[in-house]
C-alpha positions in Angstrom: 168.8 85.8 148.5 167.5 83.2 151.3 170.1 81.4 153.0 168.2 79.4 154.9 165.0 76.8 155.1 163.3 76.3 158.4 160.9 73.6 158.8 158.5 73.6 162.3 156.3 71.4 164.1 154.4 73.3 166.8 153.1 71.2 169.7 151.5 73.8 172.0 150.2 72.5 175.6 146.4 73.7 175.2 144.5 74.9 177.9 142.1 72.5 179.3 143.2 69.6 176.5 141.3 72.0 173.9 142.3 71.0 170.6 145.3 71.8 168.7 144.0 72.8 165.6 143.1 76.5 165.7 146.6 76.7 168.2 148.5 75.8 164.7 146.5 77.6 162.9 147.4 80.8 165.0 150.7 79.7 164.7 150.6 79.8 160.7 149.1 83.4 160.7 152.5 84.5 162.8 154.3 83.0 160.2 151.8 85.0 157.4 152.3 88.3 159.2 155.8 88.0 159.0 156.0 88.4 155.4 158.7 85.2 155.0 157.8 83.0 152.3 156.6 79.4 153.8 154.9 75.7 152.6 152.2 74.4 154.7 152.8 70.6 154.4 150.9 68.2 156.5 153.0 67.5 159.6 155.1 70.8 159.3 155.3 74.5 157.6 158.6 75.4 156.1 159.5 78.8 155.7 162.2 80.3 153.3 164.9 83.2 154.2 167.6 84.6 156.4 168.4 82.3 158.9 168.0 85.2 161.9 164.7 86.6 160.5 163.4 83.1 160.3 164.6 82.1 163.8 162.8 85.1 165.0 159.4 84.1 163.5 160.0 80.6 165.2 160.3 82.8 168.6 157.4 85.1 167.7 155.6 81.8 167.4 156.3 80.3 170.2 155.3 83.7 172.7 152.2 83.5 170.4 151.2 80.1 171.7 151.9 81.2 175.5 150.1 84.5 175.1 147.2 82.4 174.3 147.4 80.4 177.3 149.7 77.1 176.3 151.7 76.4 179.7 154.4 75.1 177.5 155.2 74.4 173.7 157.2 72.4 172.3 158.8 73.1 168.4 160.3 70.5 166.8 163.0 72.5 163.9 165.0 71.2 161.2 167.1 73.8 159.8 168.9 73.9 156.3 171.6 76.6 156.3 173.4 77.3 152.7 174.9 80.8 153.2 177.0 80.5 150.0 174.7 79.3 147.5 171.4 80.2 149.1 168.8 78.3 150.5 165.1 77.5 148.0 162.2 75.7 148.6 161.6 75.3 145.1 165.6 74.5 144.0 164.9 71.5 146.3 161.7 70.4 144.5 162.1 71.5 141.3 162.0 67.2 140.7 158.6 66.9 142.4 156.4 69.6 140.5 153.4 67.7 141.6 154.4 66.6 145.1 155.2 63.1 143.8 
């Protein structure tokens, strides 16, 4: 069971001013390779499961967007932590089937 969520907001520092878009989007494939469950949402991916796994992919991440040349990065976390009951995306919005 998951006993964590861990929602991120990459902000890599491009090379040249080139444009974020495919830096997150190389982001989200670390986050794919890593076999964690996760929720694209428009300002921020969440990902699902043990909070030191997840923190790892947040890491893995980050050495992603300086191996592709970002000077710096910056990654903006919120962290939900339930190691008792667990921790589910879809517990949380089981109200909001549609996104509503």
């Amino acid at each position: 069971m998951a006993n964590a969520l861990v929602s991120i907001q990459i902000l890599p520092s491009t090379p040249g001013g080139a444009s974020v878009l495919p830096f997150v989007d190389a982001a989200i494939d670390v986050i794919k390779a890593s076999g964690v469950a996760y929720r694209v949402a428009p300002l921020e991916t969440t990902m699902e499961g043990e909070l030191s796994r997840l923190l790892e992919v947040v890491q893995d991440m980050n050495t992603a967007m300086t191996d592709m040349g970002c000077a710096s990065v910056i990654s903006q976390i919120k962290i939900y932590y339930n190691p008792q009951n667990g921790a589910s995306m879809d517990r949380l919005l089981e109200k909001y089937p549609d996104g509503q």
